[in-house]
N, C-alpha and C positions, 0 to 999 in steps of 0.2 A: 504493500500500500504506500510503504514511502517513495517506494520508484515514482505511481502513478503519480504521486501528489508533485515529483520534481519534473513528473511529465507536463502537466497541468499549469506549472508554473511556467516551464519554457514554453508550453501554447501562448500562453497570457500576454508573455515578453515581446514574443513575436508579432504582439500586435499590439504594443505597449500600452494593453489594459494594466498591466503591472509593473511598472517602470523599476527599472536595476541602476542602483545610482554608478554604476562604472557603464562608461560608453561600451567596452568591449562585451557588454552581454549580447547585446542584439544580434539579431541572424545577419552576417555582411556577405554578400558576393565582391571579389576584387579582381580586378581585367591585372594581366600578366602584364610584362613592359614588353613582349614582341608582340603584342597586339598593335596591329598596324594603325590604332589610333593613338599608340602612347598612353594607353590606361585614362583618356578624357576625353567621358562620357559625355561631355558638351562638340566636342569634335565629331563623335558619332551622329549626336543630334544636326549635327549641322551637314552629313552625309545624304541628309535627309533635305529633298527641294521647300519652298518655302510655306506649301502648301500640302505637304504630304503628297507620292506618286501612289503608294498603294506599293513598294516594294518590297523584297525579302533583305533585311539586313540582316546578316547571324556574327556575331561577337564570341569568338572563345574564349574562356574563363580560367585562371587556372586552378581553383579552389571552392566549394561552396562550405563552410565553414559554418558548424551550430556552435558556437561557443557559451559554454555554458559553468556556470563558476560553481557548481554546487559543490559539498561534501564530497562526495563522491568523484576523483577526478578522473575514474575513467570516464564519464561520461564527457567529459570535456578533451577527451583524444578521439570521439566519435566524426569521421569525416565522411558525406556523403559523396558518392560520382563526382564525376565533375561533366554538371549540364554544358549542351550546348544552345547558347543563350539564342534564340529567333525571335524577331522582332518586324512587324507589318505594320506600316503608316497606311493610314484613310483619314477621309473629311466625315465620314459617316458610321460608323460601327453599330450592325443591327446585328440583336442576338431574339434568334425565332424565325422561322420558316413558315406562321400562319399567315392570316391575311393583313393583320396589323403590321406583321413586318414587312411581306412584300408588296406592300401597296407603298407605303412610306418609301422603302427602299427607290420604288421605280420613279418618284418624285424629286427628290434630293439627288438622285444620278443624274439631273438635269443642272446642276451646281457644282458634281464635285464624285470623288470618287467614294464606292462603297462596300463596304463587308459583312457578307449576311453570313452570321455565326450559324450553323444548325446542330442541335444533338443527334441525330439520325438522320434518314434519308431527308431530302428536300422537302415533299410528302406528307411526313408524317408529324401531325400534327393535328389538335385539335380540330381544327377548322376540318381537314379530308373527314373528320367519321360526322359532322352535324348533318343531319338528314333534314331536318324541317324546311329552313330557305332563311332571308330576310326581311324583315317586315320592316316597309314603308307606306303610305300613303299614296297611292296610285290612281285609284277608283275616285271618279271625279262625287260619289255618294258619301266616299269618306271625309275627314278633315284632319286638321295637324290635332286640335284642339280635343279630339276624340283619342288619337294618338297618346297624346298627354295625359290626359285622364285616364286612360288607360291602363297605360305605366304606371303612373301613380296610385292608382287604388292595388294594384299587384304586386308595387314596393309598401304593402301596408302604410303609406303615410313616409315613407322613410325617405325617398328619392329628394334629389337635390333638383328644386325647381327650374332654377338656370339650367341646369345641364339638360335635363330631361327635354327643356325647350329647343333646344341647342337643337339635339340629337333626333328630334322628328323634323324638326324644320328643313335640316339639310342632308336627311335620310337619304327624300328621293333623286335628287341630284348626286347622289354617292354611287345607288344604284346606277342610276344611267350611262355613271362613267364605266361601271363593270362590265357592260353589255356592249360598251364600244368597244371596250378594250377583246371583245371576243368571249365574254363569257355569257352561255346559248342558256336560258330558260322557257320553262313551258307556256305555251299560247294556246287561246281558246282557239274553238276554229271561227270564228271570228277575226281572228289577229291580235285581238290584245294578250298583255298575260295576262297570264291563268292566274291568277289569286286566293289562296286558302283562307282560311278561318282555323285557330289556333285560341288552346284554355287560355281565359282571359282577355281577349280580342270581343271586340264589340260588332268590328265588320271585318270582312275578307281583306286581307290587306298583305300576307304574305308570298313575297315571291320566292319561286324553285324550279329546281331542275330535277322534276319526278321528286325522289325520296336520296337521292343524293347533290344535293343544293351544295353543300361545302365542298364536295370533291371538284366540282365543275367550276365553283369559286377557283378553288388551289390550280385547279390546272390551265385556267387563263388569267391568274397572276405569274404562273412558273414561267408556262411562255413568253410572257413578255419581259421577265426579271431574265431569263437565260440569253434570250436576244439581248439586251444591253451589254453595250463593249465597259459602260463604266459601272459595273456590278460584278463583284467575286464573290463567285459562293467556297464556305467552307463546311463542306459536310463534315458529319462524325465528330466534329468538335464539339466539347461539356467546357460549358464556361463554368469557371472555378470561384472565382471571385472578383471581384470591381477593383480597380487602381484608384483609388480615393487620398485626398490629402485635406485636412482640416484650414482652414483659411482663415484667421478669426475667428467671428459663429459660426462660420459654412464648411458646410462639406463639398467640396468639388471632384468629380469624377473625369477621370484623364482614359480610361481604357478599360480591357478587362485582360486575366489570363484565362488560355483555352488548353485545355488537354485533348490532342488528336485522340481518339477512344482507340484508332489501329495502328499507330505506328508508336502509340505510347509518349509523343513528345509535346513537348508544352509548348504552345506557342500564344504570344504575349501582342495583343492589339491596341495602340494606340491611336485616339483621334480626338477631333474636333467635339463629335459629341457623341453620345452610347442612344441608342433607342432600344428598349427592353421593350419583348412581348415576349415573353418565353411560353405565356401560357398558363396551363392550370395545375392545381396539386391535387388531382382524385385519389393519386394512390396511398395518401395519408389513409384509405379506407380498402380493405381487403376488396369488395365489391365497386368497381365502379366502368363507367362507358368510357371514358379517359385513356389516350393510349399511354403505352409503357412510359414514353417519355414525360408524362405528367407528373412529375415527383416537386412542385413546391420551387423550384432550384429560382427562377427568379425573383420571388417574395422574398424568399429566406436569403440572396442575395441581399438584396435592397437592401434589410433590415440590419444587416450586418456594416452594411455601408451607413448607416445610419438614417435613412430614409422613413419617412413619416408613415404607416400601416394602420390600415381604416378598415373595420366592418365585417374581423374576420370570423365570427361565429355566424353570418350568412354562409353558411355551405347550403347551396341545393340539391336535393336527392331527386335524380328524375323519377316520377313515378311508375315507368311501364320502361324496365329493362328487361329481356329474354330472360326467362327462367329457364335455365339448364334443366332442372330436377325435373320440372313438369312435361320435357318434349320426348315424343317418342325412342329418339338416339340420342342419347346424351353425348356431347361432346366432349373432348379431351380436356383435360384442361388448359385454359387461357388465361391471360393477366387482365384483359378487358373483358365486359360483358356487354352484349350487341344492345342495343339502344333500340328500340322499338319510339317511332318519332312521336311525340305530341301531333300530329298531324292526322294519328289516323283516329286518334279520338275528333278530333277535328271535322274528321271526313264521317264523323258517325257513329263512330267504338263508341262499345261500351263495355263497364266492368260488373264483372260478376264477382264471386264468391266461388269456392269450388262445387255449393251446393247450386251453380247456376242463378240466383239471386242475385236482384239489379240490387246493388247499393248506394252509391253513391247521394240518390235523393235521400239518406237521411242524414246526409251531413252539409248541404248545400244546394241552394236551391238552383246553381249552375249549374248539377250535377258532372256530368263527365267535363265540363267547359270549365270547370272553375282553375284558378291557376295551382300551379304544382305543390306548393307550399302544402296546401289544402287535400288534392289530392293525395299526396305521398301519406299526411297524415290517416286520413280515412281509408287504406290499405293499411297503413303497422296497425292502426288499430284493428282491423277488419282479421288480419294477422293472427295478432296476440290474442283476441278473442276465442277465433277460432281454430287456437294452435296448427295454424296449416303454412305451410314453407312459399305458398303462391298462391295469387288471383289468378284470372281469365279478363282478356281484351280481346273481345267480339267483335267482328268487321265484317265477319262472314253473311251477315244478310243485305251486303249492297252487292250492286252485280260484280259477276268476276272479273268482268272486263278491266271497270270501271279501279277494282282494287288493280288487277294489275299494270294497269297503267299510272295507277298516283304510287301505288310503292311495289314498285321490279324488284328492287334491293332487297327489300324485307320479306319479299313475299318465295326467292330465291336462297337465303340465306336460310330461311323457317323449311324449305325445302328439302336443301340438304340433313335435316334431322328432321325427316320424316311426318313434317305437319305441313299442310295446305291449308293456309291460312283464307284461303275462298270458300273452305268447307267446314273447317275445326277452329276453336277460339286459343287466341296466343296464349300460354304461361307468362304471367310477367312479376317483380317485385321490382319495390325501389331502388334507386343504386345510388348511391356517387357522382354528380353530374359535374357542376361548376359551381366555382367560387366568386362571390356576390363580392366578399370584399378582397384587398391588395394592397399595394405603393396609392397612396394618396397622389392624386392627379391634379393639375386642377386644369383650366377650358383649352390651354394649348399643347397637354399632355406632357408639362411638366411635373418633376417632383422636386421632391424637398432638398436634394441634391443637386445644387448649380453641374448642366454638362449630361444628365441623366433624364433623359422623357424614358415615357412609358406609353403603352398602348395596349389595349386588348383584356382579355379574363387576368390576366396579373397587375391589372389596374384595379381602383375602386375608384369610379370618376362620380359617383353620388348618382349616376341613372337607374340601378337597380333597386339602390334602397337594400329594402329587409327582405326582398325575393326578386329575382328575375322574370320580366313578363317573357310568354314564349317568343323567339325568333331575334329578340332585341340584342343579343350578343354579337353576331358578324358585325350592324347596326353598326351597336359603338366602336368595334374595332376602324369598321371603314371612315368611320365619322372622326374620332380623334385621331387615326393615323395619318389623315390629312390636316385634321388642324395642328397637327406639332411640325408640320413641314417649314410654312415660315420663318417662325418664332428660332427653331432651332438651327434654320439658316445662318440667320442671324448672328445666332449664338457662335457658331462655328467660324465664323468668316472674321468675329469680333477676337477668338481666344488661340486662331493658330501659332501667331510668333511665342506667345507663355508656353506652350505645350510641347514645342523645339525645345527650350532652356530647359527643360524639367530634365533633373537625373537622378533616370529610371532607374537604375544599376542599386543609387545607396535608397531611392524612395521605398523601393518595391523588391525584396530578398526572391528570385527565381525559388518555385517549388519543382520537386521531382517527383516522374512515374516513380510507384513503388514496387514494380516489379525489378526496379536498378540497383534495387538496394538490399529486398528482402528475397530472401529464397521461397522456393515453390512451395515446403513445408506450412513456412510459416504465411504464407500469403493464402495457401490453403485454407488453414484455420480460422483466420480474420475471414474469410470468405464466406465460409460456412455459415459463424455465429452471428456474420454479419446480417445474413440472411433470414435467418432465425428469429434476431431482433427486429427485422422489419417487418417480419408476420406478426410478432407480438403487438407492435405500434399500430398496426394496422387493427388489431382485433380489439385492442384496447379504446380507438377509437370508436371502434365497429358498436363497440358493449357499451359504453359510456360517454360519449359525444354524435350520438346518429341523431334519430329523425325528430326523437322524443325524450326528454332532457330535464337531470334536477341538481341541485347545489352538490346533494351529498356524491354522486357519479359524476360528475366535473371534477369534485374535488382528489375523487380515488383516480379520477383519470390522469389528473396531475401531479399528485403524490407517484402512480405509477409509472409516468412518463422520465421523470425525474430519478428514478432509482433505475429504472432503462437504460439511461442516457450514463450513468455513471458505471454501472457495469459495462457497458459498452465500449466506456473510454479505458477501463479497466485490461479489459481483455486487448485491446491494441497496445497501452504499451509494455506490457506481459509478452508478448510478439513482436517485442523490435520497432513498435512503431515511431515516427518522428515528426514534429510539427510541420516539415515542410516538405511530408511525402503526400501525396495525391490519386486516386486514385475514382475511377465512375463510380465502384459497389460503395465507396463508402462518404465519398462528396454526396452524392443522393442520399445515403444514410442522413448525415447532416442536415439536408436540407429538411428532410421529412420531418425531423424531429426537432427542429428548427419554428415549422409550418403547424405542425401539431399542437405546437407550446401555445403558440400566436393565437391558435382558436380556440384552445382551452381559455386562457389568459381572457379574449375578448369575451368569451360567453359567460365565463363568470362576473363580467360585470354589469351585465345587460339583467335587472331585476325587474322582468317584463318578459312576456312571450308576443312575439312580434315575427310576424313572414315565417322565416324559414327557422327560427329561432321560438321554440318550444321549450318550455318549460316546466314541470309541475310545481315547485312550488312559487313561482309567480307565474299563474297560468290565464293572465288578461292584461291588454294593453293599457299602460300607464302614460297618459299623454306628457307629463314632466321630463319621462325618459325619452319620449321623439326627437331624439340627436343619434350624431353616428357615436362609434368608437373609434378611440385613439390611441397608436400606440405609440410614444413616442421616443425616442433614442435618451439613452443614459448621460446628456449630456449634466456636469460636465466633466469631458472625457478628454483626455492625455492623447491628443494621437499629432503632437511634433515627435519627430526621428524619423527611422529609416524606415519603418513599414506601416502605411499605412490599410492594407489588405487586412480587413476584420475577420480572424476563421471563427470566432465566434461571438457572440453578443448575448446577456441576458435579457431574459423575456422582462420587460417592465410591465408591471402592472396596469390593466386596460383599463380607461375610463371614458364615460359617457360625456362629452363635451357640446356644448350648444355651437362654437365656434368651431370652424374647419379648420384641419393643421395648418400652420405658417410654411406657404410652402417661399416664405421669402429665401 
């Protein structure tokens, strides 16, 4: 135990949460003197044109050095590899591959050069698995003002008025630009589109492409993000953490580091400005629609950087996910569960009970139309009553045609395990959908980090409130991915010569893959238990932070997250672990339980049950509590010296604020 405590302590150091009054404790990288710049890392900077080209400059190193003073001096003869330092200049650095990113991306390439960071394929990404569409205001019967109202009663009261306004106003001119850009949706035969009707929606107002609207999104963004000569994608890359440096009150963001996931090498991006959309964190929840890549990794970013986090006990559980259990072939197992859209209640479903029994009218005089919040509840209950593992979602009495052509996907997918969904009712339970709250935004998708916009589900821009109405997420992505266009133009063109002078080398201590350092045994073992613990976080949530929520299960979820989190760090450095090793299984670790804390923390102070946020023992809305939550950074906090890269941050305690964070 004293190892780990001396391990804990050089995490801290590393990121001078705990400052060491002798200079040489910090982690130092030092360039050799046959480094063709002469070991000055301003000379490097100035290899660099005056506006960043977007090149590869690689710097050898001759030492990566932990120095560390404890008792114990062997650990102070501890020398890791020695990295090879890579480094890539841009005017733009986008990390995400959904639509927030590549929409933005293909704007700011008209100014300057760009780097779209992706954790996996280009692809794969929230936006490809949304089936529903977009919802805008089209139908000359609709209005903005129904829009609004909308939203608003589906954000129980919670939605931030400005934005909400923002966000339907200049919806439909978001969409239009999608359709020129080549992205094909469905038309009546008539010629107009087709327009659905979606829980919560007042009139038809959603647009799609069949029952995969995102994929058809993703695939004329890619196209025209792969045509542009000033856009470099980087697949496989896991951004690790933010290059931040304190300024006075502020925090400024200069870049991030990435870990290529296949050749094992770090590679270190700096620019003008960072646009995060990384996306969602479902898998904080053993069940969810969310692909593998949705592990939290941008929030739990932020928050590390010390960036403002708003609203995060708004988790959504979609209500109608494929139930495994209930299909005739049960599938293998998967890390996501297929999504069954809001749309085909829409088009008509309706829910049963196993014993065939409509329900829904006795909780709602929507019935199957009411938004999800509502619904997800009226299945756990419908559930727990009747200790059964899954509902039924009925579609089967409209024509087959008619189903197969609004949903090919699902009605294909239902196929493959042995259900025809034109003649048998889907198995469905709630899942894990998306996160309502995030990085505090505010109208130009800034946050609270000068140099740092955000965009997309790893925002909270105040439109969702306390639930998400259906369709409204592409919505805000396309809507604030272009209002941070200008703003951060701007920003960029105002801060390139400071971002030259910066030196990177003593700011920011390079980390290492851990496969360079630790052998197969022991990476083995971390690998395993790693794993292990993420089942547990995930189930722990699962039992005491899901759909249906009280003080004393918040509190055991927190108490157990927190002795998790400690054995966890136990077992890595028992295995050689070291503060500035790196690796995807257990940076994700990090983040998850990072993301985990942040929702526990916010839900416990939300003394009200509101949207997606239930509670039993405050189980009615309290109008005094109609503010968001805030999480705010532990200032004030030490981070002059050499690294300013947060690996970890504590959860400060959430509170209910009438004012929005300073995002000065």
């Amino acid at each position: 135990m004293e190892h780990c405590s001396r391990f804990r302590q050089a995490l801290l150091r590393r990121n001078n949460l705990l400052r060491s009054p002798r200079q040489d404790t910090t982690c130092m990288l030092r360039f050799t003197s046959q480094n063709k710049f002469g070991g000055d890392c301003r000379k490097v900077q100035a290899a660099v044109d005056d506006f960043y080209l977007g090149r590869t400059l690689r710097v050898p190193v001759a030492a990566a050095c932990l120095r560390n003073h404890d008792k114990d001096e062997s650990r102070a003869k501890d020398r890791l590899p020695v990295p090879v330092e890579e480094t890539r200049y841009f005017n733009f650095i986008v990390i995400g591959s959904g639509v927030a990113g590549l929409r933005y991306a293909l704007e700011v390439a008209k100014v300057g050069s760009v780097a779209i960071v992706t954790k996996s394929e280009p692809h794969e990404s929230n936006t490809n698995y949304a089936q529903g569409g977009v919802s805008a205001v089209l139908d000359p019967s609709d209005s903005v003002e129904s829009h609004i109202r909308d939203t608003i009663v589906a954000g129980a009261f919670l939605c931030d008025e400005e934005t909400v306004e923002v966000v339907c106003r200049e919806g439909p001119e978001r969409v239009k630009e999608l359709m020129a850009m080549g992205a094909s949706f469905d038309h009546s035969e008539d010629g107009q589109l087709h327009l659905t009707k979606e829980g919560g929606h007042s009139h038809h107002r959603i647009v799609h492409a069949a029952d995969v609207t995102g994929r058809e999104i993703e695939r004329a963004l890619l196209t025209a993000v792969q045509n542009n000569p000033n856009i470099s994608f980087f697949e496989h890359h896991f951004a690790i953490d933010f290059l931040t440096k304190q300024e006075g009150s502020s925090v400024r963001c200069y870049g991030v580091d990435t870990l290529n996931i296949k050749s094992k090498e770090v590679l270190r991006f700096i620019g003008g400005v960072t646009m995060l959309a990384a996306g969602g964190a479902g898998h904080i929840y053993p069940n969810t629609t969310n692909p593998r890549v949705a592990t939290g990794d941008g929030v739990a970013m932020a928050h590390r950087a010390c960036a403002v986090i708003s609203n995060m006990e708004f988790v959504q559980f979609h209500p109608t996910a494929l139930a495994d259990e209930g299909l005739p072939i049960r599938p293998k197992h998967r890390e996501n569960v297929f999504l069954i859209s809001e749309a085909v209640r829409g088009a008509g479903g309706i829910l049963y009970n196993q014993s065939m029994e409509r329900f829904m009218p006795q909780y709602d005089s929507r019935w199957e139309l009411a938004p999800r919040d509502v619904v997800a509840r009226s299945i756990e209950d419908q559930l727990k009553k009747r200790k059964e593992k899954y509902i039924y979602l009925d579609i089967s009495h409209k024509p087959s045609k008619e189903i197969l052509s609004h949903f090919p996907n699902i009605a294909a997918v239902c196929l493959q395990y042995g259900l025809d969904i034109t003649k048998q009712p889907i198995p469905v339970v709630p899942a894990a959908h998306y996160m309502c709250g995030g990085i505090q935004t505010g109208l130009s998708g800034e946050t609270s980090v000068w140099g740092l916009y955000a965009a997309g589900e790893v925002t909270c821009t105040g439109l969702h409130g306390a639930n998400r109405l259906a369709s409204n997420s592409l919505l805000e992505a396309l809507v604030f991915s272009r209002r941070a266009v200008e703003p951060s133009i701007e920003y960029a063109l105002g801060v390139g010569i400071s971002h030259q002078d910066i030196d990177e080398a003593k700011e920011w201590p390079r980390v290492i893959e851990a496969s360079a350092v630790l052998d197969k045994f022991q990476l083995q073992n971390i690998s395993t238990f790693t794993a292990c613990q993420r089942e547990q976080l995930q189930q722990i949530m699962w039992d005491y932070v899901g759909i249906v929520r009280s003080t004393e299960r918040l509190e055991i979820a927190q108490a157990q997250l927190k002795e998790l989190e400690s054995v966890w760090e136990d077992c890595l450095c028992k295995h050689g672990w070291n503060p500035l090793m790196v690796n995807t299984e257990l940076c994700e670790m990090r983040n998850l339980i990072s993301v985990a804390n942040l929702v526990v923390s916010s839900a416990l102070a939300r003394q009200e049950s509101r949207g997606l946020h239930y509670t039993t023992d405050f189980p009615d809305l309290v109008e005094r509590q109609r503010f968001p939550t805030f999480i705010f950074p532990s200032f004030p906090i030490s981070l002059k010296g050499n690294s300013q890269v947060i690996y970890k941050m504590p959860v400060e305690p959430a509170r209910i604020s009438e004012k929005r964070g300073d995002l000065s």
